[in-house]
C-alpha positions as CSV (number, residue, x, y, z in Angstrom):
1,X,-3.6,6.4,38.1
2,X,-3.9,4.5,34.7
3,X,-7.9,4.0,35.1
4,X,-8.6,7.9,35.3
5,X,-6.4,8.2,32.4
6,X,-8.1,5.7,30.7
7,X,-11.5,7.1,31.6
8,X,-10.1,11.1,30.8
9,X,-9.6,9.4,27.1
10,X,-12.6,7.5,26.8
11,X,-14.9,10.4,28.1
12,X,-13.3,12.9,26.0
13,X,-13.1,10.9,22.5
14,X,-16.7,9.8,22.8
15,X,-19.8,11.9,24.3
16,X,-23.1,11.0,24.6
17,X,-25.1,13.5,22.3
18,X,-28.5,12.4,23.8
19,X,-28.2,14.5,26.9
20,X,-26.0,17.9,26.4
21,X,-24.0,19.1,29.3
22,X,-24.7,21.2,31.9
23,X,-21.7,22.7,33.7
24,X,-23.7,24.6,36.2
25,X,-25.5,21.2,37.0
26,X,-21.9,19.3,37.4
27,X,-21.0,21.8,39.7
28,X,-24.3,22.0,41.9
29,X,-23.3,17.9,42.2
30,X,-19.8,18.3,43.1
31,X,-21.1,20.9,45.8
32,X,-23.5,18.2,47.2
33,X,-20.6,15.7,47.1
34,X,-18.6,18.0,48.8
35,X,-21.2,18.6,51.7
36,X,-21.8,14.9,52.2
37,X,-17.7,14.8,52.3
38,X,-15.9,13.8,49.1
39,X,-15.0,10.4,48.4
40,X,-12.3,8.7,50.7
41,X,-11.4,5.1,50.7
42,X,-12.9,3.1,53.2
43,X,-15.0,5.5,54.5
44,X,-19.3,5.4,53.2
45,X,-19.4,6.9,50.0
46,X,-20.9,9.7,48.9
47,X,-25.0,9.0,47.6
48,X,-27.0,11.0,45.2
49,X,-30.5,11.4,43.3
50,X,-31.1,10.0,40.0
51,X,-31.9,13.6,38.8
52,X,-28.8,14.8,40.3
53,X,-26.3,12.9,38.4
54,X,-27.7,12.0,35.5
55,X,-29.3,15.6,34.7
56,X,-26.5,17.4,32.1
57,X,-24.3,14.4,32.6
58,X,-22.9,14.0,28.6
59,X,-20.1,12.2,29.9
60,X,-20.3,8.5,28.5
61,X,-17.1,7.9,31.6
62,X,-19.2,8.8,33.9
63,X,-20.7,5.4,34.5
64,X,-20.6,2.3,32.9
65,X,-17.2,3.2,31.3
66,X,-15.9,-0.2,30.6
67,X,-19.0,-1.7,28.9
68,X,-17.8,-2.2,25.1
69,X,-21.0,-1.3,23.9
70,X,-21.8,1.7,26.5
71,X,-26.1,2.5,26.1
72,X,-25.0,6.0,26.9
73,X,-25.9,8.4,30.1
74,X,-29.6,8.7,28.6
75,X,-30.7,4.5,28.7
76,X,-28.9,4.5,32.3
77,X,-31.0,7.1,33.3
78,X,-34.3,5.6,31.5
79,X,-33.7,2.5,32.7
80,X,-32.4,3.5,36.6
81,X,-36.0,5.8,36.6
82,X,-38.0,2.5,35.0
83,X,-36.4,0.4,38.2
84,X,-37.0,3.2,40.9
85,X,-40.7,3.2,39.3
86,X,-42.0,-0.2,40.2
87,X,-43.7,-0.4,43.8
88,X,-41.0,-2.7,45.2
89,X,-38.8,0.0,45.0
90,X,-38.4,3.0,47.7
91,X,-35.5,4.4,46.0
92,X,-32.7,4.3,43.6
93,X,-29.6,6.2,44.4
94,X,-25.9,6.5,42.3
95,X,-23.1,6.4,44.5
96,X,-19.8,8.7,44.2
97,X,-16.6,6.8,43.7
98,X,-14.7,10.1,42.3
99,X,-14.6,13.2,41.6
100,X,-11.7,15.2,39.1
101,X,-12.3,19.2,39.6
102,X,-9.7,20.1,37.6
103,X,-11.2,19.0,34.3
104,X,-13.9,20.5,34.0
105,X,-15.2,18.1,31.0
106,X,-15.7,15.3,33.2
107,X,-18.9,14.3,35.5
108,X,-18.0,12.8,38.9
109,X,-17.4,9.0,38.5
110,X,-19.7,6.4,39.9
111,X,-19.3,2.3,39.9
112,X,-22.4,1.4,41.6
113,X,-25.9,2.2,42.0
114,X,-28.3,1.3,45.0
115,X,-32.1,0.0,44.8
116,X,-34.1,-0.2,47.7
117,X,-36.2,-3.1,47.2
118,X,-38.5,-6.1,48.1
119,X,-37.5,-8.4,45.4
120,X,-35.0,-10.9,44.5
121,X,-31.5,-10.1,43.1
122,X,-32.7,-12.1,40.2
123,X,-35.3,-9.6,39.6
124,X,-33.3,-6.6,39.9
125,X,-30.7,-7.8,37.7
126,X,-33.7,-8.4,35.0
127,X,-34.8,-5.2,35.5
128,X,-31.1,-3.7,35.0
129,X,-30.0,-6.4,32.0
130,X,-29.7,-4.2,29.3
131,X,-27.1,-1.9,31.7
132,X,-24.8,-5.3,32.0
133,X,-24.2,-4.7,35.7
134,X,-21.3,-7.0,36.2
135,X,-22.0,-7.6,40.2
136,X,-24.7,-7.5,42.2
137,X,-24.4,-7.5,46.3
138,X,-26.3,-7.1,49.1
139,X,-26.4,-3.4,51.4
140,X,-23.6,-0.5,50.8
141,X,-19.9,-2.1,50.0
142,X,-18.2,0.6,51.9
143,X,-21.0,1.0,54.8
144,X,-24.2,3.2,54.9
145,X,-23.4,6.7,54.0
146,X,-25.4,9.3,55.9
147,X,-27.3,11.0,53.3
148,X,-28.4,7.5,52.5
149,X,-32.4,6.7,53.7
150,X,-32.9,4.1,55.9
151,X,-34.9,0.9,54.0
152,X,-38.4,1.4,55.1
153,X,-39.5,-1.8,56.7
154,X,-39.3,-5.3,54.5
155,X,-37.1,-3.2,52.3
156,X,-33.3,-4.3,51.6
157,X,-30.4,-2.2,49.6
158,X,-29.2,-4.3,46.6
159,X,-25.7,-2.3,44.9
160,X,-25.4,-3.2,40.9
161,X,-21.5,-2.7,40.2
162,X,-19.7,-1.8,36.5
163,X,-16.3,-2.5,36.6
């Protein structure tokens, strides 16, 4: 799997010393993971709070990990709390593309992020610029997940992908 290795690399020769890490908070995320049902292609991903994966996360791999100027875990989180702040938003939630137990170093893996919303695409990306999403689409790539709200009415799900 040369893009884990390449991520195992990147997260370990570079940390993000804004936010320090939490091993007890990895884990209580990998056990929520794991009760939603670990990620398997094809199948809904796994969704999950802000708080949840972004609190303790020190792990620059974690999202974002090809950006050649990463912001770091802290601005995703800033900026991901400004977006779910505005009252065209319901919700903001990271979605789980992997998860390595063994290394205990390393913070589940996410490529996308959902925002509920009213507003344009061409909004969302402005609000989520200085993040250099590389994609925006409309609703859940891989289908809704369960743990995943419903959009209140007039709401849609707009998914901001990093390669």
């Amino acid at each position: 799997m040369p893009f884990r290795f390449l991520k195992n690399l990147f997260s370990r020769s570079i940390r993000d010393q804004e936010l320090p890490f939490d091993p007890e908070g990895r884990q209580a995320l990998i056990n929520e993971v794991k009760r939603q049902g670990l990620p398997v292609g094809g199948s809904p991903l796994p969704v999950v709070s802000l708080e949840a994966f972004f609190e303790g996360n020190a792990d620059l791999g974690s999202i974002g990990c090809n950006l050649l100027e990463h912001p770091g875990t802290k601005a995703f989180y800033e900026v991901l709390r400004g977006v779910r702040a505005h009252p065209e938003v319901q919700q903001v939630l990271v979605e789980i593309y992997e998860v390595e137990e063994g290394d205990e170093s390393m913070w589940p893996f996410s490529e996308r992020v959902y925002v509920y919303t009213t507003v344009s695409d061409e909004i969302v990306y402005e609000w989520l610029e200085s993040l250099e999403p590389d994609e925006l689409i409309e609703g859940f790539t891989q289908g809704k997940h369960p743990n995943a709200p419903d959009p209140e009415v007039g709401f849609r799900v707009v998914g901001a992908w990093w390669d």
